[in-house]
C-alpha positions in Angstrom: 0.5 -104.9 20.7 3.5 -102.4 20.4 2.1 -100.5 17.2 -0.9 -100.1 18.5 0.1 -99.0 22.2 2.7 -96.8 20.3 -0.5 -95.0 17.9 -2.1 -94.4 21.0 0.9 -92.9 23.2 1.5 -90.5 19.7 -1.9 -89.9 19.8 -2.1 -89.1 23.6 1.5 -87.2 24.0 0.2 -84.7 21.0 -3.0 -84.0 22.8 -1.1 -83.4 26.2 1.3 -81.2 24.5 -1.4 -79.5 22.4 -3.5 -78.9 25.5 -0.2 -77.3 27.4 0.4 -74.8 24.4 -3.2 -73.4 23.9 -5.2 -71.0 26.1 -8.0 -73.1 27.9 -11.1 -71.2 25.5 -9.5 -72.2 22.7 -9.0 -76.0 23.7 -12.3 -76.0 24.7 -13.5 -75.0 21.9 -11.6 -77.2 19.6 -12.6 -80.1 21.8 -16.5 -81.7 21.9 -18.3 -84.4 23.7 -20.5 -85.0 20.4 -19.4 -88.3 19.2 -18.0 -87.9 15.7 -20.2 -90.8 14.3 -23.7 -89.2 15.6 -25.9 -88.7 12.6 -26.6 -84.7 12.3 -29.8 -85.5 12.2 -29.6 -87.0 15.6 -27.7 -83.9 16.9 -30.5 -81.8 15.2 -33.0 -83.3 17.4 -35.7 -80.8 18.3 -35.8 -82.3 22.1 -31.7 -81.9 22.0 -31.7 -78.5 21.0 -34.5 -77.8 23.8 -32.8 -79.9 26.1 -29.8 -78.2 25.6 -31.0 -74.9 26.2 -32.7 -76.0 29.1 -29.3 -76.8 30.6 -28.0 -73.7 30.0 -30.1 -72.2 32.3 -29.9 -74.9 34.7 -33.5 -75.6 34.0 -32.3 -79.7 34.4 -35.9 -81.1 35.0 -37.2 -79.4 31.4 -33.2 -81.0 29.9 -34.5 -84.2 31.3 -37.8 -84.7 29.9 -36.2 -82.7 26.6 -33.4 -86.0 26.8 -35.7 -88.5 27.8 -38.1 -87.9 24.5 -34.5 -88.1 22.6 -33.7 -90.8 23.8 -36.9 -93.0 23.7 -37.2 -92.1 20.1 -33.7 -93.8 19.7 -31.4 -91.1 19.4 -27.8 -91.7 20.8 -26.8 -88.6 21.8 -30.4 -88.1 23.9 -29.1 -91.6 25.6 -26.0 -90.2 26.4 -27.0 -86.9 28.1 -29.9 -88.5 29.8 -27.2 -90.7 31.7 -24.8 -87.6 32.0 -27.9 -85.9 34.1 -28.1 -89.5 35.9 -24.4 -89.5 36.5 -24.2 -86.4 37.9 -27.7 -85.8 39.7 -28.6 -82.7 37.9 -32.8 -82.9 37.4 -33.1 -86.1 39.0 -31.7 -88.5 41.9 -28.0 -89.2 41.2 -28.2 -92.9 39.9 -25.1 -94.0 38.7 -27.2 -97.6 37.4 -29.2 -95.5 35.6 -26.7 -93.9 34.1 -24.6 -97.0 33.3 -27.6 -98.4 31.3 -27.8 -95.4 29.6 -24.1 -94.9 28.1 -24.3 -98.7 27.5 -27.3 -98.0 25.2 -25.7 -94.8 23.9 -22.2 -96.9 22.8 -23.6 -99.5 21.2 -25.4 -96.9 18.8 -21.1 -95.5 18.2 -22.0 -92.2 20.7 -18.2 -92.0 21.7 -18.8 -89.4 24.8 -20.8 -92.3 26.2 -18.2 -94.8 26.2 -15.7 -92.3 27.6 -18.4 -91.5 30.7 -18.1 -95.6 30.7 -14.2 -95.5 31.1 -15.0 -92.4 33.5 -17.3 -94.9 35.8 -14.7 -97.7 35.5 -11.8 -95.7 36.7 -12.9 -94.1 39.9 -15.5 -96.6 40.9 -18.4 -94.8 40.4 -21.9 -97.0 40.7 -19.8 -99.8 39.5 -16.3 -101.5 40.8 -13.1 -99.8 40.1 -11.7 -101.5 37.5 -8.6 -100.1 35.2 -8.2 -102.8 32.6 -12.3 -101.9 32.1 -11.9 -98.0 32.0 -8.8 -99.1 29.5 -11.0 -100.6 27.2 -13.9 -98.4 27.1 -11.5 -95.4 26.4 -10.3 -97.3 23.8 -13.5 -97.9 22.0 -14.1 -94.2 22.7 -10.2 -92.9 21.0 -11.2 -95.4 17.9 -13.8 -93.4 17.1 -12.2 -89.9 18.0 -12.7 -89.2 21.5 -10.1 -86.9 22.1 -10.4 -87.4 26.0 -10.4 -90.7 25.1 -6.6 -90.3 23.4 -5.4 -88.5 26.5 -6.8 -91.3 29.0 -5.3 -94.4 27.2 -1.7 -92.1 27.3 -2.1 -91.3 31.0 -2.8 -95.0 31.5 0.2 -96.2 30.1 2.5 -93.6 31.5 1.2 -94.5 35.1 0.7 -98.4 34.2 -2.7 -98.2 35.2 -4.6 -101.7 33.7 -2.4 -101.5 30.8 -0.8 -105.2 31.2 -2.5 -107.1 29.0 -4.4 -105.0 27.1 -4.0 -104.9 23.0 
């Protein structure tokens, strides 16, 4: 348990420090919510790229259906930004089941952004019941497969005790 609550409080004390030296732009732009096992080809998704655009101009009901198509044909990261638009309302009803189901789906395909928005639910109680030692291990899943946020959570965690006991 110690080595591998140690790798993570490295892990999470380098973020925090690198994200207290660098300008915000630049951390933002170092950091992304594409999970580094997505396929490009997944990320190269014609409905993503549509999808995404459509977001950008707020146009959420055309990012939806864009998402939805994604993620019917099986595509992870379509799964995991159709439940980000569930989670947060934006094109349809907020439906924080909905968007459970939807990360769920995403994770199991290795989309790391949707296991952290599973830790996010877990940890404040959103749609589901707070639970730490739950929003531990699904930013766990998320840091093993390089979710940076993912890092920082497990180390803010530990340093407040939050559902760390136990946890290996």
């Amino acid at each position: 348990m110690g080595q591998r609550t140690n790798r993570y409080g490295l892990f999470a004390l380098s973020a925090m420090i690198i994200g207290f030296m660098l300008p915000a732009k630049t951390l933002d732009a170092q950091i992304s919510t594409t999970a580094p096992s997505a396929k490009f080809d997944d990320i190269r998704d014609p409905a993503l790229v549509a999808g995404a655009k459509a977001s950008l101009n707020k146009d959420y009901a055309e990012a939806f259906r864009q998402y939805q198509a994604a993620a019917d044909a099986g595509n992870a990261m379509g799964m995991y930004l159709l439940g980000a638009l569930y989670h947060e309302g934006h094109g349809v009803p907020q439906n924080y089941a909905l968007a459970k189901k939807w990360f769920e789906q995403a994770s199991v395909s290795g989309n790391s952004a949707a296991m952290y928005g599973l830790g996010q639910m877990y940890e404040h109680g959103n749609g589901v019941k707070q639970d730490y030692p739950e929003a531990l291990k699904w930013y766990r899943k998320a840091a093993d497969v390089g979710h940076v946020d993912g890092i920082l959570e497990i180390g803010i965690f530990y340093a407040f005790g939050r559902g760390a006991s136990g946890i290996t």
